[in-house]
C-alpha positions in Angstrom: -30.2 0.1 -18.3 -29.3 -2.3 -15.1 -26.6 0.6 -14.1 -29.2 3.3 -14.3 -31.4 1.4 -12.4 -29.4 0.2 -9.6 -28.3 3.9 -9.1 -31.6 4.5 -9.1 -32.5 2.1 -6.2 -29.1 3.0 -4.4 -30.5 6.6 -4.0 -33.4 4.6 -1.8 -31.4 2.7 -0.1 -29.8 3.3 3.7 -26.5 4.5 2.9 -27.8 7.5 1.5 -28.9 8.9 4.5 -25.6 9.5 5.4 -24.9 12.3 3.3 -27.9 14.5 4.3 -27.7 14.0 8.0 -24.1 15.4 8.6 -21.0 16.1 5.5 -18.7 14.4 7.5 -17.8 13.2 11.0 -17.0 15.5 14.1 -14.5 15.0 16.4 -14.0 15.6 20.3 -11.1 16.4 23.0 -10.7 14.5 25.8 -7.9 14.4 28.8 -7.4 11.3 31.0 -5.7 12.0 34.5 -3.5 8.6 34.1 -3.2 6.7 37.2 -2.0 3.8 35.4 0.6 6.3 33.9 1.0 8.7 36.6 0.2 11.4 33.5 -2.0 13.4 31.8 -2.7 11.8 28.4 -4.6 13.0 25.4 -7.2 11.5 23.4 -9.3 12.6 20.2 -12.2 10.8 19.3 -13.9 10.8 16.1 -17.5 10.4 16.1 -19.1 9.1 12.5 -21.4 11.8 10.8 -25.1 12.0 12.2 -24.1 10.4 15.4 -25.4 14.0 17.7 -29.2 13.3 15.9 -28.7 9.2 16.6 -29.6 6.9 19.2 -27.5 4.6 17.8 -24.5 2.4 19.0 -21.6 2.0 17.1 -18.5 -0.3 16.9 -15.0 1.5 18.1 -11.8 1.6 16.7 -8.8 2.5 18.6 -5.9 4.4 16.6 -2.3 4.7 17.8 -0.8 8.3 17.1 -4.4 9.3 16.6 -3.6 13.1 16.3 -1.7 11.8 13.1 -3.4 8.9 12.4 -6.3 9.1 13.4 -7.9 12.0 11.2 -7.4 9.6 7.9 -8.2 6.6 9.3 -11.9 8.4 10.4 -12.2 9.5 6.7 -11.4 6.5 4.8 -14.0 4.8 7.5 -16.7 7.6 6.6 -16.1 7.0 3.2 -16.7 3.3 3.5 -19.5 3.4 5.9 -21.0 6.5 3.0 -20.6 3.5 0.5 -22.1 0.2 2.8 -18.4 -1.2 2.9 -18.1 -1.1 6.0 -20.3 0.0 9.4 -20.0 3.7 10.8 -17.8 3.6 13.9 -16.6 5.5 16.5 -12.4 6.2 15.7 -10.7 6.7 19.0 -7.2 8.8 18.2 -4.8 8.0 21.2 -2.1 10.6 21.0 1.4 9.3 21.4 3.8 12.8 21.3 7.4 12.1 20.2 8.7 12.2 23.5 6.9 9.4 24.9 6.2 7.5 21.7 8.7 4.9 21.9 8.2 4.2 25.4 4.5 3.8 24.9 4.6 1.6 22.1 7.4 -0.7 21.8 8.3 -3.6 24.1 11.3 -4.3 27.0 13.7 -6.9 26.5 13.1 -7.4 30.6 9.5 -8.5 29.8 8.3 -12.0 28.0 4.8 -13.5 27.5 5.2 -15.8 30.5 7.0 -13.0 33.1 4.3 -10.9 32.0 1.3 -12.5 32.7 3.1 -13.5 36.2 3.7 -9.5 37.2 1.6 -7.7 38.7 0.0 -4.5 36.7 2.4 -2.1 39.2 5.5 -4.1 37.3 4.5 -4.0 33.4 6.5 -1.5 31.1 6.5 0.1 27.7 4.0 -1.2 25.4 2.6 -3.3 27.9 2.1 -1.1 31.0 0.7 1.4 28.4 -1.6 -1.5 27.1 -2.9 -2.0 30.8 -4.0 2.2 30.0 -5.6 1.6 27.3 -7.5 -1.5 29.0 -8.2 -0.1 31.8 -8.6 3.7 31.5 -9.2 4.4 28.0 -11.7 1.9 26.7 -14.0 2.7 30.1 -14.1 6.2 29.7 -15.0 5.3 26.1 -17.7 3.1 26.9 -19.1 5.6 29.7 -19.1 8.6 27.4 -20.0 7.6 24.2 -23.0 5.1 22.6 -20.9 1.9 21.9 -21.1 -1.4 21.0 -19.4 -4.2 22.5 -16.9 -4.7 18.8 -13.4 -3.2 19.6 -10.7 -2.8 16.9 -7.0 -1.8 17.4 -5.0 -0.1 14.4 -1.2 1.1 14.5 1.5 1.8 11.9 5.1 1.9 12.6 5.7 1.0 16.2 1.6 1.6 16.9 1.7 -1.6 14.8 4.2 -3.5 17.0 2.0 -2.0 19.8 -1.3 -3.8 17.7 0.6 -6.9 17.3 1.7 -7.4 21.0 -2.1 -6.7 22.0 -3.3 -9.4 19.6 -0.7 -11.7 21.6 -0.8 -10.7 25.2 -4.5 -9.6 25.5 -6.0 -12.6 23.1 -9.9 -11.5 22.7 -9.4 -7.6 23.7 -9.6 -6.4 20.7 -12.0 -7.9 17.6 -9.9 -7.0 15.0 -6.1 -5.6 14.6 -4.5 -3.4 11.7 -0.5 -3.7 11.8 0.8 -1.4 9.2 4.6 -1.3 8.8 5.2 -2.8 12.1 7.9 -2.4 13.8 8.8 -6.0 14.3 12.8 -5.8 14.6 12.5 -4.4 17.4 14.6 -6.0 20.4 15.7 -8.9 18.1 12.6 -9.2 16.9 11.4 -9.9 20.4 7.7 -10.1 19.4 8.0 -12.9 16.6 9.0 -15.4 19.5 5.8 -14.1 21.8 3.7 -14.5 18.7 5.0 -17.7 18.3 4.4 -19.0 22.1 0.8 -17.4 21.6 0.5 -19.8 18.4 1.7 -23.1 20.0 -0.8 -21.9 23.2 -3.4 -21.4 20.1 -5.0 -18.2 22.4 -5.2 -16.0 19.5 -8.4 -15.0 17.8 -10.1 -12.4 15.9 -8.7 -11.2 12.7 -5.7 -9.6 11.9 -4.5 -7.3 8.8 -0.8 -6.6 8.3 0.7 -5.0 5.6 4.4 -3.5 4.6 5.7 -0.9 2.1 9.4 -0.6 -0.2 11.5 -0.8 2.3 14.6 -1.7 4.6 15.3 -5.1 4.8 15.7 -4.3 8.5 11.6 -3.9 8.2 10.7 -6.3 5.6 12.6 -9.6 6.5 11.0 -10.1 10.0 7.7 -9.1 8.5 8.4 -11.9 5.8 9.3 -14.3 8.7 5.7 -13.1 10.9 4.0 -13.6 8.0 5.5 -17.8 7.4 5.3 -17.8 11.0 1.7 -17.3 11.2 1.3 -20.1 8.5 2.9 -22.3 10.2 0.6 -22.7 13.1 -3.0 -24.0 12.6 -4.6 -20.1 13.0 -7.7 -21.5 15.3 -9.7 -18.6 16.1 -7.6 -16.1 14.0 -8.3 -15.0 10.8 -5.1 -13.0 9.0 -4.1 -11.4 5.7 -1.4 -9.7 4.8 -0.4 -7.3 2.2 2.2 -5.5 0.4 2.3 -2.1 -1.6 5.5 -2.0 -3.8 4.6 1.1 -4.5 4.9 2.7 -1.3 7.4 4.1 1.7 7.2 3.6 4.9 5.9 7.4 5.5 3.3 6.9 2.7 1.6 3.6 3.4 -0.8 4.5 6.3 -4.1 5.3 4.2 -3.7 2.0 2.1 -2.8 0.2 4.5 -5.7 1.4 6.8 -8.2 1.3 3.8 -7.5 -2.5 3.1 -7.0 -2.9 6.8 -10.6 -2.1 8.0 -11.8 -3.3 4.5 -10.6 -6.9 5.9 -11.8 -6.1 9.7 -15.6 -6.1 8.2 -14.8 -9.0 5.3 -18.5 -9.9 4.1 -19.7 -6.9 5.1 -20.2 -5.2 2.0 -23.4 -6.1 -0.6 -22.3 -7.0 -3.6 -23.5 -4.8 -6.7 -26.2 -7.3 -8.2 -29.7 -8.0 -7.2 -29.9 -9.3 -3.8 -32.8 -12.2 -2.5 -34.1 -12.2 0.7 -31.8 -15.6 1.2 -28.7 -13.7 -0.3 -29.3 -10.2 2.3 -30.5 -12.2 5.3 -26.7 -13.5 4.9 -25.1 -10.8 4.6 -27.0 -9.1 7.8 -26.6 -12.5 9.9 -22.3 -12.0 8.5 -23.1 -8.4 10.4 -24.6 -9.5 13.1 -22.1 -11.8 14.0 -18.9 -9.3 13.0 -20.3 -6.6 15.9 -21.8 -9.2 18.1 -25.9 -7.7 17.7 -28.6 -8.1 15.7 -28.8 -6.8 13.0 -31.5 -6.7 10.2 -32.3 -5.7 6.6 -33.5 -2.0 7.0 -36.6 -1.2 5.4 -35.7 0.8 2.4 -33.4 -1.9 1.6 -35.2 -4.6 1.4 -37.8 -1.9 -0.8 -35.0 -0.8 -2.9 -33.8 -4.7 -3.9 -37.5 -6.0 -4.4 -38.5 -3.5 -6.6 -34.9 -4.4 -8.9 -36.2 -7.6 -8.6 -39.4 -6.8 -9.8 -38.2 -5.0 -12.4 -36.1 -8.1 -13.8 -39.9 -10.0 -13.9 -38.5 -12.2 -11.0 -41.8 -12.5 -9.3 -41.5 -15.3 -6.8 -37.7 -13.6 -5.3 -39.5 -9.9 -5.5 -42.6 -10.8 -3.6 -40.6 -12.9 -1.2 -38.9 -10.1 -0.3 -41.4 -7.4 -0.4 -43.6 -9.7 1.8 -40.8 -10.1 4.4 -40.7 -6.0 4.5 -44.2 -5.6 5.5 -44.2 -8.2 8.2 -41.2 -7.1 9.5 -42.3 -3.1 8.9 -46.0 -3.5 9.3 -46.1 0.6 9.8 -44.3 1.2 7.1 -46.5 3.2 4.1 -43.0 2.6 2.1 -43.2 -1.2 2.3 -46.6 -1.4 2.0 -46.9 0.9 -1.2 -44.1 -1.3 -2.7 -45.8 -4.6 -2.0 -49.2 -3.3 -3.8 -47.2 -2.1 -6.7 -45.7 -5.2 -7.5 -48.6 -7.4 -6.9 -49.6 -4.8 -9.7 -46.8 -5.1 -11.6 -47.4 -8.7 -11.5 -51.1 -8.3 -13.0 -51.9 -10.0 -9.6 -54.7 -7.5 -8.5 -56.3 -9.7 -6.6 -53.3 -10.0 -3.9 -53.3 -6.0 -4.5 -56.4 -5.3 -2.6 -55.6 -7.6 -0.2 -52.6 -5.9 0.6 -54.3 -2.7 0.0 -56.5 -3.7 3.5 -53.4 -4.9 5.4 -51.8 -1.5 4.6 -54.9 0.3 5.9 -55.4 -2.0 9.1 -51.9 -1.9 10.1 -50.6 1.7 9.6 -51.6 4.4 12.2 -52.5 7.6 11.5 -52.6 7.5 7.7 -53.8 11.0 6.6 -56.7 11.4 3.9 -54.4 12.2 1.6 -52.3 8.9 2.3 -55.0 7.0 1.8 -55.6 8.1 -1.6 -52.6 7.4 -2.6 -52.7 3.7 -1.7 -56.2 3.8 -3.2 -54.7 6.0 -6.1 -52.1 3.0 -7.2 -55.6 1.1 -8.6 -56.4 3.7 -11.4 
């Protein structure tokens, strides 16, 4: 009976909406004259469903190979965000063609974290002069086109994840959050295991970071093997990390797990879990929210509706009306909140509280129609 009714209250609550705004998300085409590049260079973005009838801003994540990678890693986020596992965001496909792939993303032998950070921007190569693009051409044109927020997040697989990695290392706070499937990280003698390690020892690395690796070549799993014990080496400071293997996959095959768990991890504690909720337990979650995409965020209306009345339907009285109070105050216009609060004052053989809510409802909502205002009155008889 608790399953039928939480599907029940689900079909209230906010994720719902989702589905009859827009089936799925839409996506756009843009073009960047490069300066940084001295190119042309491709982008697509994915914009999550209803975002054309929104005023809303939303977090961005930034997709290596995102003509590839970037349609399934926008699907698996819609999914999520369908579901309340994780927020709706904007999916930003950079498009790395085969014959400049390897030159975008991986690193120079000529280049190490200190050199680096001594050269001017004129001097960086490889995955670093094509890191100073993404920092300085693609993420503005982002911003100016599109409603963001200020949360950025980075995902690669292959060398896009040895391109994630050496962001997380040489650009510490760019990006909030970094998904490194399959990376790359033999690559010049496993070059960017002794960069990640300076980083470490400097302790300038924050956010969170997923990594993950299939079956495969030693060549790919014993320096993953060795990031990974390096990374627990080091106190991790301001970085959170998990990593992650599927024994059941290839290298060609492990992009949609490892981007489902990936952005699953990015937005760790985002997710309600499937029992009844108190105002205590959801004001948690919501401040966890708030301070994963850096705004305020609160308990949406329906939500807090949808939860009460479970509670109220369990007989827990004081956690119900707790919450159903906290809806009105914080909805005061709302006839859904307020028709809520009067039925459980009801339900609660508390009628007295029921008329007085009953007057609140009527003082504080504008424009109630006649027929509105019967129904209020109408939850008496």
């Amino acid at each position: 009976m608790k399953r039928i009714l939480y599907g029940l209250l689900l079909i209230l609550g906010s994720q719902y909406n989702a589905w009859s705004v827009e089936a799925v998300f839409t996506t756009e085409d843009l073009v960047i004259n490069s300066k940084k590049l001295g190119e042309t260079r491709n982008l697509v973005v994915y914009l999550p469903a209803g975002y054309s009838k929104s005023d809303a801003h939303y977090p961005v994540l930034y997709v290596t190979d995102g003509d590839i990678q970037g349609p399934h890693t926008a699907g698996t986020l819609d999914y999520l965000a369908k579901f309340d596992q994780a927020p709706q965001m904007i999916v930003v496909g950079i498009v790395n063609p085969r014959e400049t792939r390897e030159r975008d993303l991986t690193l120079t032998l000529t280049l190490t974290l200190t050199s680096a950070d001594k050269q001017s921007p004129e001097q960086l190569a490889n995955a670093d002069l094509f890191l100073a693009f993404v920092e300085q051409e693609v993420i503005p044109e982002v911003k100016a086109r599109y409603r963001t927020l200020d949360y950025q997040g980075l995902a690669g697989t292959s060398h896009g994840g040895q391109f994630a990695i050496n962001a997380l290392v040489k650009r510490p706070g760019l990006f909030n959050g970094v998904v490194a499937v399959s990376p790359s990280l033999y690559w010049n003698k496993s070059q960017l295991l002794t960069l990640t390690e300076t980083a470490l020892k400097r302790g300038s690395l924050q956010g969170r970071l997923y990594i993950s690796i299939a079956q495969e070549e030693p060549t790919m799993t014993e320096p993953f093997a060795n990031f990974v014990a390096l990374i627990k080496h080091y106190p991790k400071q301001q970085l959170a990390v998990t990593s992650q293997t599927f024994s059941n996959e290839t290298h060609n095959t492990t992009a949609l797990l490892g981007q489902y768990y990936g952005v699953k991890y990015l937005f760790d504690g985002w997710a309600i879990p499937e029992t009844p909720q108190t105002l205590a337990d959801l004001q948690a979650i919501f401040a966890t929210r708030s301070s994963l995409l850096k705004t305020s965020m609160i308990i949406p209306e329906d939500r807090a509706a949808g939860y009460g009345q479970w509670l109220q339907y369990l007989n827990r009285q004081d956690d119900a009306l707790a919450l159903l109070n906290w809806n009105t105050e914080n909805y005061p216009h709302s006839l859904h909140a307020h028709t809520a609060l009067i039925n459980a004052y009801l339900h609660f053989n508390m009628e007295d509280e029921a008329k007085q809510a009953l007057g609140t409802a009527l003082q504080l909502i504008k424009g109630l129609s006649t027929e509105q205002k019967d129904q209020l009155q109408g939850l008496f008889l």
